[in-house]
C-alpha positions in Angstrom: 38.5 -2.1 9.9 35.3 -1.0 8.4 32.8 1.6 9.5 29.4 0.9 10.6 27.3 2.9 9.4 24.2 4.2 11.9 20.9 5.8 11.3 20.0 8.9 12.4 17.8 7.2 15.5 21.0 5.3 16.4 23.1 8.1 16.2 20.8 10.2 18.5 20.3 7.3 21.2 24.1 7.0 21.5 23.9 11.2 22.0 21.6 10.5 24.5 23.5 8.0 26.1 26.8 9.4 26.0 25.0 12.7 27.6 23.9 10.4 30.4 20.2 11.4 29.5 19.7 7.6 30.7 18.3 6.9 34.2 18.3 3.3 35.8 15.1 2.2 36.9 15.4 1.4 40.5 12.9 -1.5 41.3 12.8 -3.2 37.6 10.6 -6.5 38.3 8.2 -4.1 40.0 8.5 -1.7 36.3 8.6 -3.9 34.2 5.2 -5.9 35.7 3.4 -2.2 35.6 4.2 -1.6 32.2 3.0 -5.4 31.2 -0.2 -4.3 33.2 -0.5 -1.6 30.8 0.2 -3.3 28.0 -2.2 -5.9 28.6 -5.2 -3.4 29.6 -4.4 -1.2 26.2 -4.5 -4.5 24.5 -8.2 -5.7 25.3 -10.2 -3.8 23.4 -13.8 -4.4 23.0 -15.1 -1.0 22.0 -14.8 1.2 19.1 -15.2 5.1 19.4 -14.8 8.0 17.1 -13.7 11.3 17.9 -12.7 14.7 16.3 -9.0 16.6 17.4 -7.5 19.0 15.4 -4.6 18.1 13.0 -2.2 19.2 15.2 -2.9 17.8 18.1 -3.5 14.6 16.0 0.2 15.4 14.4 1.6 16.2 18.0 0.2 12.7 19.2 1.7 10.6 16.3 4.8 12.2 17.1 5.1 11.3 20.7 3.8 8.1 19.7 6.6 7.3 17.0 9.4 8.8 20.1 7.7 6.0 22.4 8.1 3.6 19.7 4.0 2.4 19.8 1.1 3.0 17.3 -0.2 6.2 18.4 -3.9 4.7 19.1 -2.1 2.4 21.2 -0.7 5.5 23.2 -4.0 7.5 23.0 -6.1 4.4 24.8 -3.2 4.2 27.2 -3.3 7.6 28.1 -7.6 7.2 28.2 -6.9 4.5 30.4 -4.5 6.2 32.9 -6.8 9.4 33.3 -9.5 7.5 34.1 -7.8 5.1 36.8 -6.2 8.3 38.3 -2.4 7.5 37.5 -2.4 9.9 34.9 -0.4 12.7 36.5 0.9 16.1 35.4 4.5 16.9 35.7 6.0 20.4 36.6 9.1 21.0 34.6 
């Protein structure tokens, strides 16, 4: 039988997994519609603006980006887009 080999994102998913780090989503039409919402909203753009952030926080973005598996501007107009229509909400952890 031969080994498959697995990269290091596979390998860490399948951690995550076996952990049970993984939550159902409980109503999934209702999701999934909500995040095509999103999706479509991030995806109109018709403006163009330019702004200055420190590396790090620049770094720090493109990380959680690449984790979410979207271009980080894509997460940074979501984001925008979520703080201004009020469902952008804080979490205590």
């Amino acid at each position: 039988m031969s080994k498959i080999e697995m990269s290091q994102e596979d390998r860490e998913l399948l951690k995550s997994y076996e952990n049970d780090e993984w939550q159902s989503v409980e109503d999934y039409v209702n999701e999934a519609t909500r995040f095509t919402e999103y999706a479509k909203a991030t995806a109109r753009k018709n403006s163009r603006i330019n702004i200055r952030i420190s590396s790090k926080d620049l770094d720090a973005i493109q990380k959680k980006a690449l984790e979410e598996g979207i271009p980080y501007q894509t997460l940074i107009a979501s984001v925008l887009h979520k703080y201004i229509s009020g469902r952008l909400v804080e979490r205590s952890e």
